[in-house]
C-alpha positions as CSV (number, residue, x, y, z in Angstrom):
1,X,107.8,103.8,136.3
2,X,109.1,100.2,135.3
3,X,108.4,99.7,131.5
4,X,109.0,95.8,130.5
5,X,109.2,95.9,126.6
6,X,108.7,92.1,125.0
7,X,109.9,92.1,121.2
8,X,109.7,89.6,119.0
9,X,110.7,88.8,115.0
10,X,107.8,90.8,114.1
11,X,108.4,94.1,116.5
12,X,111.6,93.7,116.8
13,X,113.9,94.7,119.9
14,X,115.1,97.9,117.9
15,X,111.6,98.8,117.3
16,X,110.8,98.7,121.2
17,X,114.5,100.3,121.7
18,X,114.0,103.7,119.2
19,X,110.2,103.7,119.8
20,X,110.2,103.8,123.4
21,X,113.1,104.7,125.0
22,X,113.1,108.5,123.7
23,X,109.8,109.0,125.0
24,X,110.5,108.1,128.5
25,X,110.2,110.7,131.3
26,X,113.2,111.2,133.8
27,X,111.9,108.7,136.2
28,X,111.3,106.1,133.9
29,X,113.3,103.0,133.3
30,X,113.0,100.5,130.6
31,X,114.2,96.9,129.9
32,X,113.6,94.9,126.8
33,X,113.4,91.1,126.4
34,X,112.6,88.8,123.2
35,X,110.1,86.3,122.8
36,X,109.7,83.0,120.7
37,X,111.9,82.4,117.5
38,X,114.0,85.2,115.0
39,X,112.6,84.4,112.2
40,X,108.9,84.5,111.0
41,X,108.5,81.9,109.4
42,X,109.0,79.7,112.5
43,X,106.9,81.9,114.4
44,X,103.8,81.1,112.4
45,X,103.2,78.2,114.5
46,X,103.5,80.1,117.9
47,X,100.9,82.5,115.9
48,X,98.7,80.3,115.4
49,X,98.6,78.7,119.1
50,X,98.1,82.5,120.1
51,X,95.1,82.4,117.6
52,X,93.8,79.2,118.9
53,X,93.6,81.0,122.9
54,X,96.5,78.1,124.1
55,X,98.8,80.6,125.3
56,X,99.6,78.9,128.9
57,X,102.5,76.8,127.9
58,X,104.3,78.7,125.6
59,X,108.1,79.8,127.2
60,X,109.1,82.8,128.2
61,X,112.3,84.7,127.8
62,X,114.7,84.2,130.0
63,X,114.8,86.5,132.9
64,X,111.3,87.8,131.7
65,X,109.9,86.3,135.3
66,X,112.0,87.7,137.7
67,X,112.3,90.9,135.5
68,X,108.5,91.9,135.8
69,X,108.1,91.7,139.6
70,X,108.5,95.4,140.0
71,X,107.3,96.3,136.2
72,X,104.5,98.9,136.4
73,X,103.6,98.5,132.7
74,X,104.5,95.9,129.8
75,X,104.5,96.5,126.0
76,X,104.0,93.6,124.1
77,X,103.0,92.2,121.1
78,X,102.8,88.4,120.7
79,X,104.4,87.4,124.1
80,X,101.9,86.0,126.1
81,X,100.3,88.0,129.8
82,X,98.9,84.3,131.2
83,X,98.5,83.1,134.7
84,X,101.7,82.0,135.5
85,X,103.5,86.0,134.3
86,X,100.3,87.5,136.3
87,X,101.7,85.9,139.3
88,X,105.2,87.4,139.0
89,X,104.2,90.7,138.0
90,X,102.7,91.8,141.1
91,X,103.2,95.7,140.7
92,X,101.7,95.6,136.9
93,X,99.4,98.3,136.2
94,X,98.9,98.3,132.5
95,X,99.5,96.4,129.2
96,X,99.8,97.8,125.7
97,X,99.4,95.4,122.9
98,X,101.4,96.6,119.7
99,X,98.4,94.5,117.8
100,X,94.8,94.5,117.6
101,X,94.2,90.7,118.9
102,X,94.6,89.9,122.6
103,X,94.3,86.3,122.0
104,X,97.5,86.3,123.9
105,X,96.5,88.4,127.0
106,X,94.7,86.3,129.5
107,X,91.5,88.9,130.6
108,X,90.1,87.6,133.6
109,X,92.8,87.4,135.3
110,X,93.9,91.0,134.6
111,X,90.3,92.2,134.9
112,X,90.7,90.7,138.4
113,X,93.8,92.4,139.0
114,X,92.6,96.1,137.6
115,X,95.2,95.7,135.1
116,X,94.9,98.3,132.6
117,X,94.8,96.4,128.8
118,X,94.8,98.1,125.5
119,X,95.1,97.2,122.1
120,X,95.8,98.8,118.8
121,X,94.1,97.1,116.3
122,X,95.3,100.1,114.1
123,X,98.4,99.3,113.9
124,X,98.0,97.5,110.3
125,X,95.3,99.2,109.7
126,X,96.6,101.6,106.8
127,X,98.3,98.4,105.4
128,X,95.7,96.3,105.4
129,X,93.4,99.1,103.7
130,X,96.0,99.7,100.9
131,X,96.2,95.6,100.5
132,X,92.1,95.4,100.1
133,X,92.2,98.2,97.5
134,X,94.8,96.5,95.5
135,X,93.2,93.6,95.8
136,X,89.9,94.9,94.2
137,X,91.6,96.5,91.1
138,X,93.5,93.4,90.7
139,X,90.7,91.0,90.6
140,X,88.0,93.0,88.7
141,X,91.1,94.3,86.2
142,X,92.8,91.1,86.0
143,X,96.3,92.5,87.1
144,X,97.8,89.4,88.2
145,X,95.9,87.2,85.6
146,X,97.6,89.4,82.8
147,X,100.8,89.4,85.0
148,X,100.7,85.3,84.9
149,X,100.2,85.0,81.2
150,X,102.8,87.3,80.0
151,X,105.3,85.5,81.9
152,X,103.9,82.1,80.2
153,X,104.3,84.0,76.4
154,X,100.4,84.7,76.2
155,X,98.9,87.5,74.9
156,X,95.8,86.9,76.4
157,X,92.3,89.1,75.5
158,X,89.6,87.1,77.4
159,X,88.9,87.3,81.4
160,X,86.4,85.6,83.5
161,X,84.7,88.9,83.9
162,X,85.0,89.9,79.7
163,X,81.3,88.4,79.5
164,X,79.6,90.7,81.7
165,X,82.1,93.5,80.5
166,X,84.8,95.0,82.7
167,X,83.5,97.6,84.5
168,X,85.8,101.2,86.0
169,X,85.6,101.6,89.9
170,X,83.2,104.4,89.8
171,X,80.8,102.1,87.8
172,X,80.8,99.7,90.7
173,X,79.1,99.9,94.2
174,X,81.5,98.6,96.7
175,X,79.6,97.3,100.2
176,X,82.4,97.5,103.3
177,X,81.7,94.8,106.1
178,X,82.7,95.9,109.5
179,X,83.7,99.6,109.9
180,X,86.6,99.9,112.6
181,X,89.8,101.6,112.0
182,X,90.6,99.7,108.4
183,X,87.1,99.4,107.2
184,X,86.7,103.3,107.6
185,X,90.6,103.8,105.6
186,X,89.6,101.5,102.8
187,X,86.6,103.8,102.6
188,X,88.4,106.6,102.5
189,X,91.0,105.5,99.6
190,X,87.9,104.3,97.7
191,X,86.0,107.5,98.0
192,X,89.1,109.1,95.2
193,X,87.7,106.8,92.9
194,X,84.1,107.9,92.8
195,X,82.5,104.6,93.1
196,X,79.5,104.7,95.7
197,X,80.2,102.7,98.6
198,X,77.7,101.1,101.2
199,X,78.6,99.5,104.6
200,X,76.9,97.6,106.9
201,X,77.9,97.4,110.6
202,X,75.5,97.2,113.6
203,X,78.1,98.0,116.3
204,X,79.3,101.7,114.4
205,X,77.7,104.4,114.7
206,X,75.1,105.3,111.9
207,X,75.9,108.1,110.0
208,X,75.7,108.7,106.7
209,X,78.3,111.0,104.5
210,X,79.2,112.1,101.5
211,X,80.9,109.4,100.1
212,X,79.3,106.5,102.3
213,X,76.0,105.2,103.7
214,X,74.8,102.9,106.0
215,X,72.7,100.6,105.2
216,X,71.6,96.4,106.5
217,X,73.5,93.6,105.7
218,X,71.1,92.4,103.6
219,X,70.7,95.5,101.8
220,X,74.6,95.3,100.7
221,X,74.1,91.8,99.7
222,X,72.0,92.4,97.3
223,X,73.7,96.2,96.0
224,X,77.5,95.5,96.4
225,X,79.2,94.3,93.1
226,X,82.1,94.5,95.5
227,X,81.7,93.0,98.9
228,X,85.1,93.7,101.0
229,X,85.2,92.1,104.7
230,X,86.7,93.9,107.5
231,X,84.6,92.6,110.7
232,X,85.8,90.9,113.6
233,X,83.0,87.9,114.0
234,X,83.1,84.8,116.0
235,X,82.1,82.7,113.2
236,X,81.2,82.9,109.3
237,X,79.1,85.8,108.7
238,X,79.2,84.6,104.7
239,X,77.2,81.6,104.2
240,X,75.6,80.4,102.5
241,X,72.2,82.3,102.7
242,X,74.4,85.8,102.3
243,X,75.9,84.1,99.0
244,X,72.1,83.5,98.3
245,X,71.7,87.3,99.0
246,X,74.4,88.6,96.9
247,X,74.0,90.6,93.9
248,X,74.6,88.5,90.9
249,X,78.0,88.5,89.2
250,X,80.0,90.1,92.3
251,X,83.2,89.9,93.7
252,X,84.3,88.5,97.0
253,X,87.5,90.1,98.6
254,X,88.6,88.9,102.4
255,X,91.5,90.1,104.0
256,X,90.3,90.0,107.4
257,X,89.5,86.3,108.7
258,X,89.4,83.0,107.1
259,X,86.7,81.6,108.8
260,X,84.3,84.6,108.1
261,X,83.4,82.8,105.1
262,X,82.3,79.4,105.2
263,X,84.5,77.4,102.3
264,X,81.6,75.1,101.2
265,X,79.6,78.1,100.7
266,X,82.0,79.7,99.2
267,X,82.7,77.2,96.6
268,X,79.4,76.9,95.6
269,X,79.0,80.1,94.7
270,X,82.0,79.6,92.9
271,X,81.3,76.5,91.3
272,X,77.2,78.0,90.5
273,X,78.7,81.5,88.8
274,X,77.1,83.4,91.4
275,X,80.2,85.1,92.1
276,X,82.0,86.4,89.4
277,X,85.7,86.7,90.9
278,X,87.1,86.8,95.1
279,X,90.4,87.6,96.5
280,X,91.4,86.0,99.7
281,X,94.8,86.9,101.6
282,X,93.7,84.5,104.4
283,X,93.0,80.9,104.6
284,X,91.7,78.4,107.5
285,X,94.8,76.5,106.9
286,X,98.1,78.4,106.1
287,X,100.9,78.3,104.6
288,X,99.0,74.8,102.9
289,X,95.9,76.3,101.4
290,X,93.3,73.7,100.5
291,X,93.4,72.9,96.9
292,X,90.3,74.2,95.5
293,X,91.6,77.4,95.3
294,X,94.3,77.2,93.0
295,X,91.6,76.0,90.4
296,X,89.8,78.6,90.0
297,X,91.3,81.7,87.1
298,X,88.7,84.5,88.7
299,X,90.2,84.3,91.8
300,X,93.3,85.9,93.2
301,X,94.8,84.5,96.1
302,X,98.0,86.0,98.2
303,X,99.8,84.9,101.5
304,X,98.9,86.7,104.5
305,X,100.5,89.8,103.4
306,X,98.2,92.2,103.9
307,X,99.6,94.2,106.8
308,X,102.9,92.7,107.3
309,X,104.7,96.3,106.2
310,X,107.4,98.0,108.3
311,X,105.3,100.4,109.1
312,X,102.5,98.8,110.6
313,X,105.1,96.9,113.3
314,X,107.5,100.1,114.0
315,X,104.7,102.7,114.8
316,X,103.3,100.5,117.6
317,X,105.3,100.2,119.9
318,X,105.6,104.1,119.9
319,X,101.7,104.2,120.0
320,X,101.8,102.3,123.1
321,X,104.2,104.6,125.0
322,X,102.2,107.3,124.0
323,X,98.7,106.5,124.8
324,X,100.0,105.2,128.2
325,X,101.5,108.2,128.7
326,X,99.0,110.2,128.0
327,X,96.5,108.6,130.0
328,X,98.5,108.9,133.1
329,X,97.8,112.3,132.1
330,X,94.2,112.2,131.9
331,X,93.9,111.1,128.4
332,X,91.0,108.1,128.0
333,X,92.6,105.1,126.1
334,X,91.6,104.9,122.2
335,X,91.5,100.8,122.3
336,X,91.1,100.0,126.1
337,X,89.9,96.5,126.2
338,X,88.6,96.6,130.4
């Protein structure tokens, strides 16, 4: 088997290189390429055309074309499988994502082709969970508020949320939106804390446990004090009839999507006390966030960091060899996308 490994700044050519290679059988070979900039800073834009589904006319790396004629199976994480690499891989059996997006893998034409695609939309997942978390005891504790006004020489007593009194986790029901791989790990962490937690989710399977039950959407509206979002939604699935919903004096915390919250709705509820604090790490534009935000002391807001840990990047790519692996084997793909 013919293994084409694309890196980029994020899964890096080491990470393919000590990931993959010592998991290949006899037989196999593998060669690596890298795609788009070094840094990733200057990648965010490529990220965001990836995002926006306009991955036809981004360059490849040199050689990549000619190299994946005879490739059985690509890894890859934000180089893009479009028409014009479908046409010059014409042995390609399979493509592992090292993310949980395909925005960059064009699917009819591998669905036309058979072409075996998975993702791992677990790769961050642990990250991202560990993020939300701090994100909720940083917002309803004032962590980074008390942070702030230390560093500007105040000893400050008084929080947005010192009116309604600050509450302890276990006095606080927190409602989980969306239960795939992160949603069930922020769970998880929570359920140490021994505050109930609700979550609403039409598409997992409805079972209730110890520590979590299902329940409606608009059943957590209206009994989260916490609402945390980890769905994958085509559009906003808080507007603003859910911020209607919502339990009075709750917290917002979004580390999923930007636009699964619509921003005029959101500052309403803002603006009317509705909610009593959020925490966003993502934004509809980035790294320029709209204004609004900044004005607001019961909010806390941080930069898309939620699952960029070196973790999250070197385990995928040794996920990918894995699974593929072990499917050749019989194994049925965790994350198969056709």
């Amino acid at each position: 088997m013919k293994i084409i490994c694309v890196a980029d700044a994020y899964v890096t050519a080491e990470m393919m290189e000590e990931g993959v290679r010592p998991r290949l059988r006899a037989e196999d070979t593998m060669q690596t390429f890298f795609f788009g900039y070094p840094d990733k800073e200057r990648m965010r834009d490529i990220v965001k055309t990836i995002e926006a589904y306009q991955i036809d006319d981004l360059p490849f790396p040199e050689g990549l074309l000619e190299a994946v004629a005879d490739a059985d199976l690509m890894i890859v994480h934000l180089c893009p499988i479009n028409k014009r690499l479908l046409e010059a891989a014409k042995n390609l059996k399979a493509v592992m994502s090292c993310r949980g997006g395909i925005e960059n893998i064009w699917l009819p034409g591998v669905k036309e082709r058979g072409i075996v695609v998975a993702s791992n939309p677990a790769h961050n997942a642990n990250g991202v969970a560990e993020f939300a978390v701090g994100l909720i005891l940083t917002e309803t504790r004032n962590i980074s508020r008390a942070d702030a006004a230390l560093k500007r020489g105040e000893w400050r007593k008084t929080w947005p949320n010192t009116p309604t009194y600050i509450k302890e986790l276990n006095d606080l029901t927190v409602g989980i939106v969306g239960f795939g791989a992160i949603g069930r790990l922020v769970a998880k962490k929570l359920s140490g804390f021994g505050c109930p937690i609700i979550v609403a989710d039409p598409y997992a399977k409805q079972e209730d446990t110890d520590y979590y039950r299902f329940v409606t959407m608009d059943e957590l509206l209206a009994q989260a004090d916490i609402i945390t979002l980890h769905a994958r939604a085509n559009g906003a699935i808080m507007g603003e009839a859910e911020f209607e919903k919502m339990k009075p004096h709750s917290y917002l915390i979004n580390t999923a999507r930007s636009y699964l919250v619509d921003s005029n709705a959101f500052r309403k509820a803002m603006d009317s006390g509705k909610l009593l604090g959020a925490a966003f790490d993502v934004f509809e534009t980035e790294p320029d966030i709209p204004d609004f935000y900044r004005k607001y002391d019961n909010i806390t807001i941080t930069n898309h960091r939620g699952g960029d840990t070196i973790d999250s990047y070197s385990k995928a790519p040794i996920y990918a060899i894995e699974s593929y692996l072990a499917f050749l084997e019989g194994t049925p793909l965790r994350f198969r996308v056709n």
